[in-house]
C-alpha positions, 0 to 999 in steps of 0.5 A: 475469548483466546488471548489471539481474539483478545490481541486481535480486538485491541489493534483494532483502528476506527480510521477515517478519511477526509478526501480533502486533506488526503487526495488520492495520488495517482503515481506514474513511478515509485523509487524505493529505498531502504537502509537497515531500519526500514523502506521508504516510497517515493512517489512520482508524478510526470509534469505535464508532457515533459520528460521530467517528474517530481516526488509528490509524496514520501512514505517510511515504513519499518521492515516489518510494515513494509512486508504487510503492504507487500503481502496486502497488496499480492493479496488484493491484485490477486483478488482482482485478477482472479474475479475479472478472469473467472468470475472467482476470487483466487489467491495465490501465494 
């Protein structure tokens, strides 16, 4: 075992979900902010059919968090985009 196989299995996480203490959030916006130490995500919700909206959840991530989530995230819109359109998945940098 190579020592980036070693590394690898140490981060390893067994994560799991209660979906009644973490419901899933839909979000019609999302503000972000950032400083010289990290992001942070706001996320927002629409009060019923008014113009008005209220955050519902903060996220704070380190930069380099923030950039996993970011490349994740190309990567899993890639995966979806590229399997409806030609039955293939793509992923494109």
């Amino acid at each position: 075992m190579t020592n980036e196989d070693k590394q690898q299995k140490e981060v390893q996480l067994n994560v799991g979900v209660d979906p009644t203490r973490t419901p899933i959030l839909y979000a019609d916006a999302i503000m972000i902010t950032s400083s010289e130490n990290g992001i942070v995500l706001d996320i927002i919700q629409r009060v019923g059919s008014s113009n008005q909206a209220s955050v519902v959840s903060r996220v704070g991530l380190s930069k380099e968090h923030a950039k996993k989530l970011a490349e994740k995230l190309i990567e899993h819109v890639n995966l979806t985009q590229g399997s409806a359109v030609t039955g293939k998945i793509k992923i494109s940098n």
